[in-house]
N, C-alpha and C positions, 0 to 999 in steps of 0.2 A: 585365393586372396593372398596378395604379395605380404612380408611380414611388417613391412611399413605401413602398410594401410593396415594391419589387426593392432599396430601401437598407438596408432591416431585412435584408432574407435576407442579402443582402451583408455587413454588420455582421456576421450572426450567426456565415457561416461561416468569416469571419476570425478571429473570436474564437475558435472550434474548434479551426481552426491555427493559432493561437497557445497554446493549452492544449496541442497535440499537441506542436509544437516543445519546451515547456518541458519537457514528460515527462523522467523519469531512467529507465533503462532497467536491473533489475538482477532481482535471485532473491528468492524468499522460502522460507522453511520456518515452521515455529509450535511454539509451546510452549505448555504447558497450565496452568491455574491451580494454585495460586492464583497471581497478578497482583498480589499487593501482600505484599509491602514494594517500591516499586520506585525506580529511583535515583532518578528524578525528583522523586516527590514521597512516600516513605517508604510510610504507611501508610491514607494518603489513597486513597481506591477510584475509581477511573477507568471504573469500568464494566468489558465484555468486549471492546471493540471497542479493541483498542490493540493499539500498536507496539513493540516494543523495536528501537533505533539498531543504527547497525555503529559501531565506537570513532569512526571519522572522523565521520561523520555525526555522533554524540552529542558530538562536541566544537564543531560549527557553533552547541550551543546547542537545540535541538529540541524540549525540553520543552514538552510542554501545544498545538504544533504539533498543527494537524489533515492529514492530506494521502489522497486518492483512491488508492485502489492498484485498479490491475486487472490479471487474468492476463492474459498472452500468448500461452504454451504451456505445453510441459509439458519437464522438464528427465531425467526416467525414461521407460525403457524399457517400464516396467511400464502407466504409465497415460500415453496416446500423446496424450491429449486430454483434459486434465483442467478445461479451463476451463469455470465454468457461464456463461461473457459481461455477469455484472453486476462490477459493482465496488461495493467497498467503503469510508466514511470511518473513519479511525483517529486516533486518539491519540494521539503518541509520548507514551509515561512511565516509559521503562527503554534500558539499556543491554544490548546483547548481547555481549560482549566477546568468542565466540568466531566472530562474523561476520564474515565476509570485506568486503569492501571496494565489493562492490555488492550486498549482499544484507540483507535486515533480518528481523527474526522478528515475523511475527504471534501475535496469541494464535487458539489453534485457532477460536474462534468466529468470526473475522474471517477466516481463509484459508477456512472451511467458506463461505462466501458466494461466495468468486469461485473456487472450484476443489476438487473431489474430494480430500481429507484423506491417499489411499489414494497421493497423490502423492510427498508430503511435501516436496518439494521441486519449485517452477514459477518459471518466466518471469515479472517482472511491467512494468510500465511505472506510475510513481506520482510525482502532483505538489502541491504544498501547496496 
């Protein structure tokens, strides 16, 4: 292996853990459409693929914010392994006012991508 290609690998996997380090580690649950009116941007259509904040979060500014969410586990009893191991990008374009402080709401289309619905509630790790 030439030493160009062992400094690209090198590169790449630092980069890796540095996307890993940055992760935020908290929960999701989801909410179902419709998805607009939402605080961010009213009545403007974002698609399905979006976020709503936790109040903290939504106060750092986050609108229009795209960030990677993937599951970890599973946070019920019921479904012990709910992750399907893809992750998904989102949107933030709403506030969730009754989320806790590490947790944010997907809309069901985007938790349906990285984890069985039957959850309702998983593990995620997500970075902008």
């Amino acid at each position: 292996m030439g030493s160009m290609t062992r400094a690209f690998i090198l590169i790449a996997i630092i980069a890796c853990l540095v996307a890993v380090a940055n992760a935020t580690n908290g929960q999701a649950t989801f909410y179902t459409p419709p998805y607009v009116p939402s605080a961010c941007f009213g009545n403007q259509n974002y698609g399905n693929m979006v976020l709503a904040a936790n109040p903290a979060l939504y106060a750092t500014k986050v609108c229009g914010n795209k960030y990677r969410v993937t599951c970890t586990g599973g946070t019920n009893n019921g479904i012990p392994q709910p992750c399907t191991g893809k992750s998904v990008v989102v949107t933030a374009v709403d506030k969730c006012p009754g989320c806790a402080s590490d947790q944010v709401d997907l809309s069901k289309e985007a938790f349906s991508v990285i984890a069985n619905p039957d959850a309702g509630r998983i593990k995620i790790s997500y970075t902008r």
